[in-house]
C-alpha positions as CSV (number, residue, x, y, z in Angstrom):
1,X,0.0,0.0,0.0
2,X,1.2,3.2,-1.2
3,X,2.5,5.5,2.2
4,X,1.1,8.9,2.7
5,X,3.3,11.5,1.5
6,X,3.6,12.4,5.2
7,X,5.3,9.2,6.4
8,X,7.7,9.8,3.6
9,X,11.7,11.2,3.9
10,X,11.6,14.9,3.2
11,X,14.1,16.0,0.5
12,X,16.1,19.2,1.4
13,X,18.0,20.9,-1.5
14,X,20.4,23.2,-1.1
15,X,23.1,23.7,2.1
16,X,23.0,27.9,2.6
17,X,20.9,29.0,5.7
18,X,17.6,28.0,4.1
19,X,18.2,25.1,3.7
20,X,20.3,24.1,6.9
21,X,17.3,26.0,8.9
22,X,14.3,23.9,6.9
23,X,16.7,20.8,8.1
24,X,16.9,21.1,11.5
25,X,13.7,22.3,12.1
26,X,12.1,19.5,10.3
27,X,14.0,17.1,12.3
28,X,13.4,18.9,15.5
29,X,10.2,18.3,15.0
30,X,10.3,14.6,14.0
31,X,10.2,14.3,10.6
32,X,12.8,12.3,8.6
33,X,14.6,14.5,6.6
34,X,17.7,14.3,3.9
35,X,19.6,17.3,2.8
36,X,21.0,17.4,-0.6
37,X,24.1,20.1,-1.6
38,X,25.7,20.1,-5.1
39,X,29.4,18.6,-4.5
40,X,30.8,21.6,-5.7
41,X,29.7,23.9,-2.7
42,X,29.0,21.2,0.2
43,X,32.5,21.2,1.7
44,X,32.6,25.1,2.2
45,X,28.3,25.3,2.8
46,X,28.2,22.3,5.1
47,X,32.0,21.2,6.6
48,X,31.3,18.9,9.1
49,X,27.9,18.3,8.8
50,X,28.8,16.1,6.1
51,X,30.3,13.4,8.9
52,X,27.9,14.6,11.6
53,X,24.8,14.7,9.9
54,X,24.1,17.2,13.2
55,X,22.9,21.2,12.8
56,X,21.8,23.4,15.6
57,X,18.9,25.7,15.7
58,X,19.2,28.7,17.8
59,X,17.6,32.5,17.7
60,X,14.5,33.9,19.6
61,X,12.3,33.0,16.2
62,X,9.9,35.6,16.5
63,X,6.5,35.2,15.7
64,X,2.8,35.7,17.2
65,X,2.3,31.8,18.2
66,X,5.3,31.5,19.9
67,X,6.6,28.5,18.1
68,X,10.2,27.8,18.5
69,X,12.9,25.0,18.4
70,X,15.7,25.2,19.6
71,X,18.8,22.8,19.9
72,X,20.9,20.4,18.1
73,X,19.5,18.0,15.0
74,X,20.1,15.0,13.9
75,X,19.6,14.8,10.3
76,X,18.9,11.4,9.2
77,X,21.1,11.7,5.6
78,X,23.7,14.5,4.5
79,X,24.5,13.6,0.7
80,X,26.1,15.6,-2.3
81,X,24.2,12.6,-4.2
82,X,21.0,13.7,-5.2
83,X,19.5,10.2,-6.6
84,X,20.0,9.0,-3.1
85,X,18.3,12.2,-1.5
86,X,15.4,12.1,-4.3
87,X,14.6,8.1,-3.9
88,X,11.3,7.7,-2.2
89,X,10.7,11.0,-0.7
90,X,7.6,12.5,-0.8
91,X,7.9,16.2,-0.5
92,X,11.2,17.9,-2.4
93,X,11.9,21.3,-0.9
94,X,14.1,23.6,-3.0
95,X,16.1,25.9,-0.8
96,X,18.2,28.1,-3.0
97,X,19.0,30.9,-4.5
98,X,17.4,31.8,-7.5
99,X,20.0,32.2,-9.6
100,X,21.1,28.5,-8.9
101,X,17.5,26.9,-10.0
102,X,18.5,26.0,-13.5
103,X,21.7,24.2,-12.2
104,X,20.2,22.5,-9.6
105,X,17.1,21.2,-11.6
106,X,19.2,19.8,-14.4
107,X,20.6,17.3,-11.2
108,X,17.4,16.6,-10.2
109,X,15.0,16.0,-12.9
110,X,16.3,12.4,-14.1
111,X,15.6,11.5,-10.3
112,X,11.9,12.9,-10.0
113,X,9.6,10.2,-9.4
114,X,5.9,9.8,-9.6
115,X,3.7,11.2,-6.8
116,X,6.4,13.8,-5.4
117,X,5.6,17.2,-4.6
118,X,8.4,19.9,-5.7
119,X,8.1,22.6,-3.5
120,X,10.2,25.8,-4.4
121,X,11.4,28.3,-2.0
122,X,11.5,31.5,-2.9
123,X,9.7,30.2,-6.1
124,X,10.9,33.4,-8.3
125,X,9.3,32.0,-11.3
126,X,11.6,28.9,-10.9
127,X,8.0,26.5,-11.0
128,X,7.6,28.3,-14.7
129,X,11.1,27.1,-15.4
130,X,11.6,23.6,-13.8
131,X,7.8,22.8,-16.1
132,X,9.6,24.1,-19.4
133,X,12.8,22.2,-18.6
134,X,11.0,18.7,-18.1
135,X,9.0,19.5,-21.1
136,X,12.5,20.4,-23.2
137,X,13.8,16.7,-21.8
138,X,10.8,14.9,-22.5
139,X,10.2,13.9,-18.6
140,X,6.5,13.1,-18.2
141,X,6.8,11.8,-14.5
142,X,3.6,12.8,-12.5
143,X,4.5,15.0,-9.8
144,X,3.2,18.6,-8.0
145,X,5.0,21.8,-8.6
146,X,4.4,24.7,-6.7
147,X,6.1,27.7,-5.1
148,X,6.5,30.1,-2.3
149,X,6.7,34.2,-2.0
150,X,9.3,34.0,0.0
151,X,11.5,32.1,2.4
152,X,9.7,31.0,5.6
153,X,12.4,32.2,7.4
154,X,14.8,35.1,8.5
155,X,17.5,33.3,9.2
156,X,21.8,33.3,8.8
157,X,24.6,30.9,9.6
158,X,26.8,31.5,11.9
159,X,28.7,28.7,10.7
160,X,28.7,25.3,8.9
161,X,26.1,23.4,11.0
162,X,25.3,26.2,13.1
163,X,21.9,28.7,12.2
164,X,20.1,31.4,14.1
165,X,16.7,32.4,13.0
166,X,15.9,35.7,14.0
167,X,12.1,35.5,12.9
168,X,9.7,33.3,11.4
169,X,7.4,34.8,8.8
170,X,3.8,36.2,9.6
171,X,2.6,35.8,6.4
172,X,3.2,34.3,2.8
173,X,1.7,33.3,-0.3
174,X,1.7,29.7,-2.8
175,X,0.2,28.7,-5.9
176,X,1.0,25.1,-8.1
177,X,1.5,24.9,-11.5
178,X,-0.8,24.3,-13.3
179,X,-3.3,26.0,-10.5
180,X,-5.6,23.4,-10.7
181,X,-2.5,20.5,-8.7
182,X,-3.4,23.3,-5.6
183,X,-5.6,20.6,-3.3
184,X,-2.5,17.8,-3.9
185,X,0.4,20.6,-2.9
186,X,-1.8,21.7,-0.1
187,X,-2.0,18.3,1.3
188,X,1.7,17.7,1.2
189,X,2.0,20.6,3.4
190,X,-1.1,20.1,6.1
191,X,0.6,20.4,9.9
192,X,4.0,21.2,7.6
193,X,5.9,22.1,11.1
194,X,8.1,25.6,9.6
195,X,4.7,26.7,8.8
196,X,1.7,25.5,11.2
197,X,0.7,27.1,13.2
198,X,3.0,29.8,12.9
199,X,2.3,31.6,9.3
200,X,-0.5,33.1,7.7
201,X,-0.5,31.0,4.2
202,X,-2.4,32.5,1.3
203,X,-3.3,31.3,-2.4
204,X,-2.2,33.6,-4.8
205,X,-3.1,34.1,-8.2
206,X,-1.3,32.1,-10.1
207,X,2.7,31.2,-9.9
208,X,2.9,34.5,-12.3
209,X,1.7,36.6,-9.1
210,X,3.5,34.3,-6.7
211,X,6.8,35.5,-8.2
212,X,5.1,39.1,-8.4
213,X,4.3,38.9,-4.7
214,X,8.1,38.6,-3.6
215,X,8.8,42.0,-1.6
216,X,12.7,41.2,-2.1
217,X,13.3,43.0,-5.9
218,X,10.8,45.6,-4.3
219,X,12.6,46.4,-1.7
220,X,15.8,45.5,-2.1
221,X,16.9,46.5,-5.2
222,X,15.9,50.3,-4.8
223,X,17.2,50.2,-1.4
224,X,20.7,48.5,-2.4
225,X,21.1,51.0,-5.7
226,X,20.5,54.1,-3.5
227,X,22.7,53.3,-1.4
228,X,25.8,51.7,-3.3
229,X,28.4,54.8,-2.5
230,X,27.5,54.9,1.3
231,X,28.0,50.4,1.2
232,X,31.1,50.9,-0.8
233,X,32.9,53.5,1.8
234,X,32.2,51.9,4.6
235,X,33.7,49.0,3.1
236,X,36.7,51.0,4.5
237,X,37.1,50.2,8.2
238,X,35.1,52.6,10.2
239,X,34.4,55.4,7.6
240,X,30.8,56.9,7.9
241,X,31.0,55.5,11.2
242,X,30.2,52.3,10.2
243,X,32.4,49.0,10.9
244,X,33.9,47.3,7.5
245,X,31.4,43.8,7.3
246,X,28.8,46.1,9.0
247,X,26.6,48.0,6.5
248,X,22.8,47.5,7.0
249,X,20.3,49.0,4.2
250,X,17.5,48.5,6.5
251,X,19.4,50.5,9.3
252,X,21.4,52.8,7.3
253,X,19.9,53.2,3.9
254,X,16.1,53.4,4.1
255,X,14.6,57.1,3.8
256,X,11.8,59.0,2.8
257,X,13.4,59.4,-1.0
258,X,14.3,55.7,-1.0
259,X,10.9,54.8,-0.1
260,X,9.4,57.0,-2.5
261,X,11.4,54.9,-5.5
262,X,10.6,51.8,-3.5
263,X,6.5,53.0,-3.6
264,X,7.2,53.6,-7.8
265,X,8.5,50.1,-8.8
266,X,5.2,48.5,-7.0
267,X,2.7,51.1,-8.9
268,X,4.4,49.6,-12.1
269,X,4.7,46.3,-10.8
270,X,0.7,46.6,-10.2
271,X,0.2,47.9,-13.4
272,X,2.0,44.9,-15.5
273,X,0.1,42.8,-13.2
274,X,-3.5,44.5,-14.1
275,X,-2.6,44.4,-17.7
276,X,-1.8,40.6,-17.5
277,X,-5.0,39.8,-15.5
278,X,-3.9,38.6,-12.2
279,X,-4.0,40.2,-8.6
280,X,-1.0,40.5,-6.4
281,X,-0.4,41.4,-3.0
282,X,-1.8,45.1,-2.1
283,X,0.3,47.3,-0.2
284,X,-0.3,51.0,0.8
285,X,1.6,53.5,0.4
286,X,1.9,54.3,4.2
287,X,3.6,50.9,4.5
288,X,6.3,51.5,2.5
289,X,7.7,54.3,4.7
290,X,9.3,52.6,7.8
291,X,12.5,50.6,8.4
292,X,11.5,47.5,6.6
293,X,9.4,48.7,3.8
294,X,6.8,46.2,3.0
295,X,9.7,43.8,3.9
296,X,7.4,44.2,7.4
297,X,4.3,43.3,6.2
298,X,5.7,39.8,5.9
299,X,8.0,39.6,8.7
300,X,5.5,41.2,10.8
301,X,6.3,39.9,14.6
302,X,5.2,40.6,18.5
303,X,8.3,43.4,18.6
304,X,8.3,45.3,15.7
305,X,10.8,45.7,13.3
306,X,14.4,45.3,15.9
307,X,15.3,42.4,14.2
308,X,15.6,42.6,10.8
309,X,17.5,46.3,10.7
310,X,20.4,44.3,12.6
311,X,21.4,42.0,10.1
312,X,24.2,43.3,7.7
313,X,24.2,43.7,4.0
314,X,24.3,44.4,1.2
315,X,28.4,44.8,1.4
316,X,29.6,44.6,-2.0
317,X,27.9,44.5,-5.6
318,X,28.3,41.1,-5.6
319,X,25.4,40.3,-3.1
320,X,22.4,39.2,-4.0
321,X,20.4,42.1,-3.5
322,X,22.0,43.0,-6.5
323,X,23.0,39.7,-8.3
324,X,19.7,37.9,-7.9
325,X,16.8,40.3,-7.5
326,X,18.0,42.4,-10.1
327,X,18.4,40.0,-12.9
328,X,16.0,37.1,-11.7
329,X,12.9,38.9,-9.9
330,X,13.5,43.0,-11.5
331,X,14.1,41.3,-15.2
332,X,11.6,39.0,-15.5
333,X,9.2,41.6,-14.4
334,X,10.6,44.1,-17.4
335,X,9.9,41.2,-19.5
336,X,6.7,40.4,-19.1
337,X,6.1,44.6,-18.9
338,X,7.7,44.6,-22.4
339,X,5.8,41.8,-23.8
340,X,2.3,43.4,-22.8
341,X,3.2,47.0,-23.9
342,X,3.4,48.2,-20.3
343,X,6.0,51.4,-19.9
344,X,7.8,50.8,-16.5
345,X,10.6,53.7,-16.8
346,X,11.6,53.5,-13.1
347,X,12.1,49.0,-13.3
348,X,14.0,49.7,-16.4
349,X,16.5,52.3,-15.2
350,X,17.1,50.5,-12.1
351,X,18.0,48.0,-13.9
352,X,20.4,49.8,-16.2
353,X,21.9,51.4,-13.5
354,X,22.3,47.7,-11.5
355,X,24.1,46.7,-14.9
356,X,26.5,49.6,-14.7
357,X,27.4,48.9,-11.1
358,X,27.7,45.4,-11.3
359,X,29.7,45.4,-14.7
360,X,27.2,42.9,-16.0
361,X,24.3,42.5,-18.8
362,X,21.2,42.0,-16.8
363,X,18.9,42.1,-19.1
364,X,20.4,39.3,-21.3
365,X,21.7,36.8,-18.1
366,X,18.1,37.7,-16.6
367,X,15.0,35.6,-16.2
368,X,13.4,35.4,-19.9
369,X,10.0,34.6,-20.9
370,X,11.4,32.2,-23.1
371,X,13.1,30.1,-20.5
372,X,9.4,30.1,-18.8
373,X,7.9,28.5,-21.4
374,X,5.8,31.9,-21.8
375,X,7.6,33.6,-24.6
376,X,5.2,32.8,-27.5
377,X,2.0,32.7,-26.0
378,X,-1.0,35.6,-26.0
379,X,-2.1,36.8,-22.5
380,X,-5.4,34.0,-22.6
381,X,-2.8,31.2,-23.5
382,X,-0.2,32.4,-21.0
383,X,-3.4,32.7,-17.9
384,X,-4.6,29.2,-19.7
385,X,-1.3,27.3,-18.9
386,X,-0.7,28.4,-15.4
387,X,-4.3,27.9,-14.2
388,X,-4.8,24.6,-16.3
389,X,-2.2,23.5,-17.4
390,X,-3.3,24.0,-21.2
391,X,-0.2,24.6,-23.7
């Protein structure tokens, strides 16, 4: 008799903070859980978890019911083989950066099996992708894709095997795709321990407004633009009064004109989104103005916004503030803009700007329509594929 996907390992990719966090706290909680790192990065992301198979869970964890587990893990596999963390799980959690879907679902989907549920978080359009790749190989297997806003966590590593989460998240939003696989990923996730009863999940609309409802390119890509020179010099030990390895854009860089940009890029992020036909996540302008931006909407907790300010970055161009929510989340939102005739002059000049600084072409390495699957389709077909599934 075929288990429930429940009673089934628990397949972790990726070793960063994320991942090591989802791990622990999964296995603090009782489930049996495998975590999966390419072989090129797990040495320097994991050290000796590899042999220990052991990762502790510390930080106060904010949020309004209190949850929180604490203390040392035992993880039942630590593998850089990713057939042997993929054989007979049931739900596959992708922990990554965004910019590392493509290599990581080329790994995985030879070793996707029927009845799985891929679970991607943050999703950043990565569902769209992972779909158009299986369809480029020809893989038919039968499984559940669906994605997340944002990561469940606020969370860093203090070191290899070692995590602090500051907060958990008050609220966040999901769809599958196609829309219509949303019962089967919701079941995969009933009594899901990072979320339950902590988090206040929504459906969006769509995967299309899942990755529109990220607040990171929102936030932080404004934010870290604005406030490259001030990163940059106090790169130099205690210029501007700020320690090197110390710059915070939430403490140091948020202001009324930053918030003002900030407020822009959403009013043409919720125009694209009208003229595609899907409803994202409504903010007010009033929220925009305070340490966090809407960045606090979602990491709402019982003390307001101490945490968040405290933790350090961007500090260089080479973060991902820059190198991920400019070309994967601030792109692909151009590109869907350009495809539907929608002017977004303040999106499109942050990104050129983000291209100067960062020495790099954005817009071509970004996240393309084509690469969704989405290139060639009119706006019915496009709305007809993520909802149904219908090419």
């Amino acid at each position: 008799m075929e288990r429930n996907i429940s009673e089934k390992p628990i397949a972790i990719l990726g070793g960063g903070a994320t991942g090591q966090t989802f791990a622990a706290d999964l296995a603090l909680a009782g489930r049996k859980v495998r975590l999966y790192e390419l072989p090129e990065f797990a040495p320097k992301s994991l050290g000796d978890v590899l042999k220990t198979h052991e990762i502790e869970l510390t930080g106060p964890q904010l949020n309004f019911k209190w949850i929180k587990r604490v203390g040392t893990a035992k993880i039942d596999m630590v593998t850089t083989d990713i057939s042997e963390a993929l054989r007979a799980a049931g739900l596959v959690i992708v922990s990554i950066p965004a910019i590392g879907h493509k290599k990581f679902f080329e790994k995985m989907i030879p070793h996707l099996e029927d009845g799985q549920v891929v679970s991607i978080f943050a999703d950043n359009f990565g569902s769209l992708l992972l779909r158009e790749m299986m369809r480029e190989k020809g893989c038919d297997v039968k499984v559940v894709i669906g994605g997340w806003s944002t990561m469940p966590y606020g969370t860093r590593v203090i070191r290899p095997g070692k995590v602090e989460c500051l907060s958990r998240i008050y609220k966040i939003s999901w769809d599958t795709l196609p829309s219509k696989d949303g019962d089967k990923f919701l079941e995969a996730f009933k009594d899901f321990p990072p979320l339950h009863p902590a988090v206040k999940i929504e459906r969006a609309d769509t995967v299309i407004a899942v990755g529109f409802n990220n607040p990171n390119p929102v936030v932080h890509v404004p934010g870290s633009i604005l406030n490259v020179g001030a990163m940059e010099v106090s790169e130099s030990e205690g210029t501007l009064g700020i320690e090197k390895g110390k710059f915070s854009m939430y403490k140091y860089g948020m202001s009324p004109a930053v918030s003002r940009v900030q407020y822009a890029f959403y009013q043409e992020l919720r125009k694209i989104a009208d003229t595609i036909g899907i409803k994202i996540t409504e903010y007010h302008e009033e929220q925009f103005y305070t340490k966090l931006s809407v960045m606090g909407v979602e990491f709402k907790n019982p003390f307001g916004e101490a945490i968040i300010p405290s933790i350090a970055g961007p500090l260089s161009v080479e973060d991902r503030y820059f190198t991920e929510d400019i070309p994967v989340g601030t792109v692909a939102y151009y590109n869907f803009a350009k495809k539907f005739g929608v002017d977004v002059p303040v999106i499109e000049s942050l990104i050129r700007l983000g291209c100067i600084i960062c020495r790099r072409d954005f817009f071509k390495e970004g996240r393309s329509l084509r690469e969704m699957g989405l290139e060639d389709m009119t706006k019915e077909q496009m709305l007809r594929y993520v909802r149904e599934g219908i090419r």
